[in-house]
N, C-alpha and C positions, 0 to 999 in steps of 0.2 A: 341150637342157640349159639351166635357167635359169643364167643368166651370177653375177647377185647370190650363187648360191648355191655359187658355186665357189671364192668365196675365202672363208675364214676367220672369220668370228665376224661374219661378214653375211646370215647365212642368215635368212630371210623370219622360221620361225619360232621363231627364239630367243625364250627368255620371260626377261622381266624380272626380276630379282633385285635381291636389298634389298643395297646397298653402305654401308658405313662408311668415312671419311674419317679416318682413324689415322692422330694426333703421335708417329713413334717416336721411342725413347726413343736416339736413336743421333745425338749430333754433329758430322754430316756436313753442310757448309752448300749442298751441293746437292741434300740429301735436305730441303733446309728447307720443308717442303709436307706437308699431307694427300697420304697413301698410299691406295690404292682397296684395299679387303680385304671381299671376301666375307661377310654373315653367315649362318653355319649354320641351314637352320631348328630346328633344335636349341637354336639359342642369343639366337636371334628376341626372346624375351620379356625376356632379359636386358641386351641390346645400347642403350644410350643414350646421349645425349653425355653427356661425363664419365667417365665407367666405364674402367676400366685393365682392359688386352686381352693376349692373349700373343699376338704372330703371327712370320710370318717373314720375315725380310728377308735375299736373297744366300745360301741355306741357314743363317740361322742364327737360334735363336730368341730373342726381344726384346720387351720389353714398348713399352707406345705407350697413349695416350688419346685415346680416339674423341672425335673434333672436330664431324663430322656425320655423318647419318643419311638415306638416300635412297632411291628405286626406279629403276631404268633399265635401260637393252638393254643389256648390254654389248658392244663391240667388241672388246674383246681380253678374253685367259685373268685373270683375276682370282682369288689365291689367297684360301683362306678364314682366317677368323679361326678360331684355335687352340681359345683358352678366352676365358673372360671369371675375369680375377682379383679384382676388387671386387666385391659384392656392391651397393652403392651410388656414384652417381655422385662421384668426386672433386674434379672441375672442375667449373664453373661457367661457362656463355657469358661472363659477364662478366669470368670472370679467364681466361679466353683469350684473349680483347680486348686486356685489358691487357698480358695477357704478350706480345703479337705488337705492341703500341707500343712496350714497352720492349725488345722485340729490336729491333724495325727504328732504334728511337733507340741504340741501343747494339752494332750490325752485331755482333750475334747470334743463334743458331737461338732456335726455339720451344722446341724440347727441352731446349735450356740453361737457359732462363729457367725453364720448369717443375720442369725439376729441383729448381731452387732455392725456387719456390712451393709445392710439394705434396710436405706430408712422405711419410716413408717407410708403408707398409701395415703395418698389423700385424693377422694374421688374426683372433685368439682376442680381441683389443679389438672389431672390427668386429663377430663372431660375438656376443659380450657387448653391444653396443649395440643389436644388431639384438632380441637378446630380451626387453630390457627396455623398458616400458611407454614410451611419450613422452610427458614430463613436461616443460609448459612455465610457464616462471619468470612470477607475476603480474608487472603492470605497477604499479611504484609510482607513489605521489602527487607533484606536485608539490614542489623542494626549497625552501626559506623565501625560498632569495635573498638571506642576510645577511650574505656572505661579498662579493658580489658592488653590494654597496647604494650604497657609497661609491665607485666607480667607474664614469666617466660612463657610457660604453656597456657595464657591464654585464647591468644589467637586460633591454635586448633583448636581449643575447647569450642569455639563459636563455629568454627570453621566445620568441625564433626556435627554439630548440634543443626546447623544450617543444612547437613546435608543428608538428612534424617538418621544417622548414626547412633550408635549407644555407649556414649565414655560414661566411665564409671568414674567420679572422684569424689573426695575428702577435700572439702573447701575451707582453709582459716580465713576466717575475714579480719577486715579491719572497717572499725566504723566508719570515718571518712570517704570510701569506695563502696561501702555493701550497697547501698541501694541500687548504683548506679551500674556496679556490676551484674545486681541479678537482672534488672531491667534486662541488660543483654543479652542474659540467659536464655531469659524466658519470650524473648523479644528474636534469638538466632531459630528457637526450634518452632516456633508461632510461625516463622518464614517457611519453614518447612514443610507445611500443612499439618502439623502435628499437633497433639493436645497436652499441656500441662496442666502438673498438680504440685502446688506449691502449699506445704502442710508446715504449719505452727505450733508452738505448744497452747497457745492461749486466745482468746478471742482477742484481747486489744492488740496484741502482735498480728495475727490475721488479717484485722481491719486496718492496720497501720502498711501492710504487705497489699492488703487491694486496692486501699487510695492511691501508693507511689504506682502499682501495673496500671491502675485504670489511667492517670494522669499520663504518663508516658505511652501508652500503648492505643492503637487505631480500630482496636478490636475490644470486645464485651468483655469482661472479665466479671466470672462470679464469686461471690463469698456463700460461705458456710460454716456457723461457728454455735456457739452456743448459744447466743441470743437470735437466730434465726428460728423462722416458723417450722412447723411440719410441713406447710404447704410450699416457704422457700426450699429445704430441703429435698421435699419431691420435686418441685422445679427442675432444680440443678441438678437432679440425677436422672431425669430423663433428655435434659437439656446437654448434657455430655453424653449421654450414652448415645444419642442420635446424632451428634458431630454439629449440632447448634452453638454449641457451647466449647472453645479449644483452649481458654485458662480458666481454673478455678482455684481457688485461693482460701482455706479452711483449715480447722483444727483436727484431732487424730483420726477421726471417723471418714476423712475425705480418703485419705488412702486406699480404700473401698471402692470411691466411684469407679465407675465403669467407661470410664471417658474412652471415645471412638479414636480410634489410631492413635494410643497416649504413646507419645515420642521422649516425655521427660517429668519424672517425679523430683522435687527438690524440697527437702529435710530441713527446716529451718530449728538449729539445736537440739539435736537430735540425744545429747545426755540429760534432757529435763524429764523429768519422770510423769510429767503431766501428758506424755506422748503415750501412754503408758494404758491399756484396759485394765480397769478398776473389776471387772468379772471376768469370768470366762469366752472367749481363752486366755486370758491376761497378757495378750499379746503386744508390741510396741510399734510404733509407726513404721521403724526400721525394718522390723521383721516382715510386714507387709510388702513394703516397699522391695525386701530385697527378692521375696516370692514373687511377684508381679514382675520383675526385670528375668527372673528366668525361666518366665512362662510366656510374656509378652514381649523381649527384648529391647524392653526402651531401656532409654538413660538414665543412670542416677546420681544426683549428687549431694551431698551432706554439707551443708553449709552452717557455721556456729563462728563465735568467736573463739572459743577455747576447743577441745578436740575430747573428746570422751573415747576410752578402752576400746570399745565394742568398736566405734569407729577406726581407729588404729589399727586394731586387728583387719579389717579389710583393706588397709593398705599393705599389712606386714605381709599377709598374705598373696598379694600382688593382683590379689582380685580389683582393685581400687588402685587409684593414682593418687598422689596426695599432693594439693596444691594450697601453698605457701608464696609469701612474698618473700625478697630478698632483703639481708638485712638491711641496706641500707632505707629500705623505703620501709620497712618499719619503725627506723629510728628515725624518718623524716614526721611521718603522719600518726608515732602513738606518742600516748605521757613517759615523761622520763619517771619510772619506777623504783623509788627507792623503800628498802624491807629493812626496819630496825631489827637490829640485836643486841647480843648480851654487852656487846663495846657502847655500845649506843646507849644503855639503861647505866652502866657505869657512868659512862661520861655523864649525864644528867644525875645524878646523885640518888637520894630515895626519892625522888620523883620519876626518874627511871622507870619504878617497877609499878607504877600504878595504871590502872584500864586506859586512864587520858595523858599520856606523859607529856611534858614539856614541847616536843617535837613538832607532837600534832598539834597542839596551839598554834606554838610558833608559824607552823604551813599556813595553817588555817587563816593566819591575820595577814601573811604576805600575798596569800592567793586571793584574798578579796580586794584587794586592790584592783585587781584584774576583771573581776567578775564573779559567780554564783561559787560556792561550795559543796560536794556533795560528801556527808560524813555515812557508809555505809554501815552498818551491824548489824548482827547477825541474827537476834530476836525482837520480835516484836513485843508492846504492852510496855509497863513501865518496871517492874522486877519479873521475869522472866521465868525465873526457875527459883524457889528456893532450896536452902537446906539445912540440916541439923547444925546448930552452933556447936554443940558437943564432939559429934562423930564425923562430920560433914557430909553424912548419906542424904541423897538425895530426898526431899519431902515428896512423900506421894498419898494419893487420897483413899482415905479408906474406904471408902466406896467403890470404886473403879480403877483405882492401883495406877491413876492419872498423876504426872508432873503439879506440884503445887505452884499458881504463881501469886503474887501479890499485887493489889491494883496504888494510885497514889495516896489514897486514903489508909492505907495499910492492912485494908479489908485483905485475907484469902480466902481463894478461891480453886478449884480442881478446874486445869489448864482442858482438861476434856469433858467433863460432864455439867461443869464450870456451878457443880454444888457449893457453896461455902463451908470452910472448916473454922470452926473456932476454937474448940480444945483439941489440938493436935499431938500425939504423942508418936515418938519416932519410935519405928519396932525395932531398933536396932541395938541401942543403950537407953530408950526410955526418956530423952531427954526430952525438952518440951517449947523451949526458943528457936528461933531460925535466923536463919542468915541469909543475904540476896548474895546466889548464887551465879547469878549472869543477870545481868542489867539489861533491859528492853531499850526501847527506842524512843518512847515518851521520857522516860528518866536519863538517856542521855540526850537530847533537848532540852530539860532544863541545866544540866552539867554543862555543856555547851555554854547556855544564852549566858549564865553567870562565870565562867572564865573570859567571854569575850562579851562585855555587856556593849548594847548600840548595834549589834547588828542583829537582824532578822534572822530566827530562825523557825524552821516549815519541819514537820515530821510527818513523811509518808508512810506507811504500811500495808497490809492488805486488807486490814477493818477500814482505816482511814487511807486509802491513796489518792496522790494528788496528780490527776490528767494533763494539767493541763501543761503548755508549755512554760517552762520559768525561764523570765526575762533577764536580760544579761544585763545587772544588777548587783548590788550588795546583799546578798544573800547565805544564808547555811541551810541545807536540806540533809536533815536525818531522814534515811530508806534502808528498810528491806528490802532481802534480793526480789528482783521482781519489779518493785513498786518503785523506783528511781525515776522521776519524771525527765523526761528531756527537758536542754536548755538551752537557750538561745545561741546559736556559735561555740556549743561546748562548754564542760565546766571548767573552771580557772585551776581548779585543783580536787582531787579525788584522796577522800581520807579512806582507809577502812582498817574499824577495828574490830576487836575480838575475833582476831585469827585464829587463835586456837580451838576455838568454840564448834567451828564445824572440821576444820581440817587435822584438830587432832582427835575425834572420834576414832573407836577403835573399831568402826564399821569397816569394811574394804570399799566402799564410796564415798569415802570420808573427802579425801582428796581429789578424787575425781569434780565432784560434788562443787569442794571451795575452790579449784580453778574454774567450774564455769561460773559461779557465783562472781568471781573478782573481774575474771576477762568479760564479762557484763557490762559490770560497773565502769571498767577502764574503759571502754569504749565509747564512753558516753563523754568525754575529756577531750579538751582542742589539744590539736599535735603541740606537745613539746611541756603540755601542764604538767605541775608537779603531782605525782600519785605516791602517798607514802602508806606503809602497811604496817602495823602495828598489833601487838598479843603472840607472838610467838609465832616463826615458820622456821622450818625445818629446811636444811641448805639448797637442797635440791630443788625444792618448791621455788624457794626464792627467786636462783638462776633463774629458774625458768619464767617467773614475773617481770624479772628486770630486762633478760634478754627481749619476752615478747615471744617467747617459743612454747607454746602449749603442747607441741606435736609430739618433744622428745619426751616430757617430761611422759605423756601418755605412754610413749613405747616403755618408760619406764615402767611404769603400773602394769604394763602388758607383762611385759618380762617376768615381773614379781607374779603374777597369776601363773604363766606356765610353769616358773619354779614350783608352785607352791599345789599345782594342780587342780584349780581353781577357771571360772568361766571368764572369759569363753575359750580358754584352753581343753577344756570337758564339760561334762555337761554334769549340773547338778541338778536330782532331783528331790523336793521337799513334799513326803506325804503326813497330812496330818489325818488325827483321828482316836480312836477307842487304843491303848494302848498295844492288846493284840491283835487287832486289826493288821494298827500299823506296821507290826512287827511279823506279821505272814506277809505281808505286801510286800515288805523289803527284802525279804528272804525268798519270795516269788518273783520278783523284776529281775534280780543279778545284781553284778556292779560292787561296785567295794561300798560298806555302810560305815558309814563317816562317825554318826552315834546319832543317841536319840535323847529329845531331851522335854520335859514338860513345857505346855503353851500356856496352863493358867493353876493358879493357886485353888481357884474354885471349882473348876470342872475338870476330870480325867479324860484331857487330851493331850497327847503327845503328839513331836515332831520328830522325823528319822530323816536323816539327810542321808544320800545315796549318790557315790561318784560315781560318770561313767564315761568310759573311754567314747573316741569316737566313731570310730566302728562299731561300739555295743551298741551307741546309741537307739536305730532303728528298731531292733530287735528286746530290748527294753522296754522302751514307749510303745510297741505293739501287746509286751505283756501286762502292762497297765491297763493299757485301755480294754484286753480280753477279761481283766481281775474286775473292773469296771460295769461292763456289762455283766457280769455274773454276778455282781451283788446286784443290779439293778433289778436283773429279771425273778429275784426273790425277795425282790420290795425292801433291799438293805441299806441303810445309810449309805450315801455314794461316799469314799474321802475324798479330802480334799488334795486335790494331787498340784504341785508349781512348779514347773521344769524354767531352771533359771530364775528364782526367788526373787524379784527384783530389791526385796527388803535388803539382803547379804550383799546384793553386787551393783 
């Protein structure tokens, strides 16, 4: 008896069969690997990487995306692939790639990250795509460049981008110029044969970004945002992927697309936190972006008003170019920026030191002369936050351990679960009155309308915002960050108060945070308005309002993280969970452990924060994700693991 041939799937002449390497769609981090599945010859001709597969895992059936494509002996039983659900491939080798860098950087599966890369199927769009002809967009002409003329390294910027090149820069804008700059942008590497991806934080920004391409531009330009279909979505991802489609224009999830020969990604405000996955991997449009440029070699550039850390740091580091205007054509085309202080609250007497001092009146009745007002602040609703009249600890809801706010009726209400409270007692000293803590935006509207009675005033926010364009007019507009409506030729004058409010938080985003918040706001100001800033800023801050220089003030905050050891000078990891859980995990990764400390009053879970160099890095995040998989595969609560918290930084 031949021996070989006694045991099992080693018999001489087993013949070779074609295998697939299938990402299922199941996240289990010790299933995190190509699965070996069978292809039918049945289904031979349809089987390729990228293509979404039905098969089965455990008895149960799951979709998955073929990762590779093989011939071999097999040794063991290998089950077959069920169907094949696409018709065309979905993924792309390159955004596989990517996606398996930002899982291993973010100690999570492949299938989580894809989830969130590759929208959903939709049959009768794919069926519809597949029949109609393929029709690809000419390549337009070179753009004039006259947007970009008076700025020193613009010219090559266009001049690379036209010539299919890949610069890397940190863009500060200025209102006045953005639009017509980026047109250029995206208008030098469109010349190129090349595809852009121009990402937002928000849908009305996106859609505001597609009208000005589509209007300017001789070629299709698509959106993708949060009010788009499933079936627009699958459009536009098969519509780039096949080089139909060479700009699209979308909020965080585009960073993803698989656009054919992509020559150029562009980051509109890349410190907004809405660029940001709300699950797993919790990854940010940046991080995307910056994985795609060194797997795919296109271009990148960050373009914002104000200039965020993370941003900085790729300049400080020489990976990035940082492109500023010169002073004088800032002080030709922004508002002159003046920042009260403590001279300022003297010379006004005890009026000085109140939320609306004398100043900002004052501004406010000389600049409507001119036209609109925009008074910014900082919370929305009409009292905001309250707190103990006794102790001044903040009110919070005994239910939910939520912010108390108060509406105009003097009704409260829990800011997050938005239960009412009526007998409220503080656990602090017991006391049982309150006090408004930070003033909303409805209650400074009426503050407002009665200091300066006779003129209009509008309060936007994000319950209530107001779209449309405001006429240049006698007007006051109270907004939240965000909800600022444009105005006709600019506004006449730009207030914003309660400085303190977001920039002296003692988060390390704090600052970061209230310059893009302000440099928002200012932009929205004809060159030469007056902008005054009011509640407290801290000198440096100032400077850097008044000059129009967001750039330094960020190498500042950079500087203060290297000192202090802090991201992205290292890399922090935050695991939560069952106390000793967390406390083996941290002691199993490495890394200096920073401390640990409770997440809730009611549940036993802890957090442990863990520094790590950047050499440990890889060798860390490989021991998570193995500590990972070993509670999976004995069905144990996974923890929650954050590399880079974006709550902290």
């Amino acid at each position: 008896m031949d021996m070989q041939g006694a045991f099992e799937g080693f018999e001489e002449d087993s013949a070779p069969i074609r295998v697939a390497g299938v990402i299922v769609d199941a996240d289990l981090a010790h299933l995190d690997r190509p699965l070996d599945y069978e292809i039918p010859d049945e289904l031979a001709d349809r089987v390729e990487v990228g293509v979404l597969v039905r098969v089965r895992l455990a008895g149960r059936r799951m979709s998955g995306w073929v990762l590779s494509v093989r011939i071999e002996h097999p040794i063991h039983r290998v089950n077959p692939i069920e169907a094949v659900v696409s018709a065309l491939p979905l993924v792309t080798p390159e955004i596989f790639a990517a996606a398996r860098r930002i899982s291993d950087a973010n100690v999570a599966t492949l299938s989580q990250t894809l989830s969130v890369a590759v929208p959903a199927r939709h049959a009768s769009t794919e069926k519809a795509f597949l029949e109609e002809p393929a029709v690809h967009p000419p390549t337009p002409s070179a753009p004039s460049g006259l947007a970009w003329a008076d700025h020193p390294a613009g010219p090559a910027l266009l001049r690379r981008l036209g010539e299919g090149d890949a610069p890397r820069a940190v863009w500060t804008a200025l209102g006045p110029t953005r639009d017509q700059r980026l047109i250029e942008m995206v208008w030098a590497c469109a010349s190129s044969g090349k595809g852009v991806l121009l990402i937002a934080p928000t849908a009305a920004q996106a859609e505001a970004f597609w009208q000005i391409l589509s209007e300017a531009l001789s070629i299709p330009v698509g959106l993708v945002d949060t009010d788009s279909s499933p079936a627009q979505r699958y459009r536009c991802h098969l519509e780039a992927m096949t080089g139909r489609l060479r700009v699209l224009v979308g909020t965080r999830s585009t960073a993803w697309t698989p656009m054919k020969d992509l020559g150029l990604i562009i980051i509109w405000d890349d410190g907004d936190d809405r660029l940001r996955e709300r699950r797993a991997p919790r990854c940010d449009a940046l991080d995307v972006a910056i994985t795609r440029v060194l797997i795919e070699g296109c271009a990148l550039v960050l373009a914002s008003y104000s200039r965020s850390v993370k941003a900085q740091s790729l300049v400080s580091s020489s990976w990035a170019v940082s492109l500023t205007d010169d002073l004088p054509i800032r002080r030709s085309l922004c508002p002159t920026v003046r920042v009260l202080d403590d001279i300022d609250a003297a010379a006004a007497g005890d009026a000085g030191t109140s939320r609306i001092p004398p100043q900002v009146t004052r501004t406010i009745r000389e600049s409507l002369e001119n036209g609109p007002v925009l008074v910014h602040v900082a919370s929305a609703g009409y009292v905001a936050v309250v707190s103990c009249q006794r102790c001044r600890a903040i009110a919070r809801c005994p239910s939910c351990q939520g912010p108390l706010q108060m509406n105009a009726d003097g009704q409260v209400a829990c800011a997050w679960c938005s239960k009412p409270v009526n007998d409220w007692r503080c656990r602090s000293c017991s006391g049982t009155r309150l006090r408004n803590a930070r003033i909303g935006s409805e209650r400074t509207g009426e503050e407002i309308a009665r200091a300066i009675p006779g003129a209009p005033v509008l309060v936007s926010s994000s319950t209530h915002q107001i779209t449309r364009e405001i006429p240049n007019s006698k007007k006051i507009v109270v907004a939240t960050a965000g909800a600022e409506p444009r105005a006709e030729g600019g506004y006449a004058g730009i207030i914003i108060l309660d400085a303190r409010a977001i920039a002296g938080r003692a988060e390390l985003w704090a600052p970061e945070e209230a310059l893009r918040r302000w440099f928002n706001a200012l932009s929205l100001a004809r060159a030469g308005a007056p902008a005054l800033i009011a509640g407290g800023v801290e000198p440096t801050m100032a400077q850097a309002m008044i000059r129009f220089d967001p750039a330094d003030y960020a190498q500042r905050l950079l500087d203060e993280r290297v000192a202090l050891g802090f991201f992205p000078a290292k890399t922090l990891i935050a695991i939560d969970g069952e106390p000793r859980d967390v406390t083996a995990a941290a002691q199993a990764a490495g890394g200096e452990l920073i401390g640990t400390l409770p997440l809730s009053d009611t549940e036993p879970t802890v957090r442990a924060l863990v520094r790590v160099e950047r050499e440990e890095r890889t060798q860390v995040l490989l021991s998570l994700a193995s500590l990972q998989a070993h509670r999976s595969s004995r069905k144990l609560e996974p923890l929650r693991i954050s590399v880079n918290p974006p709550e902290l930084f």
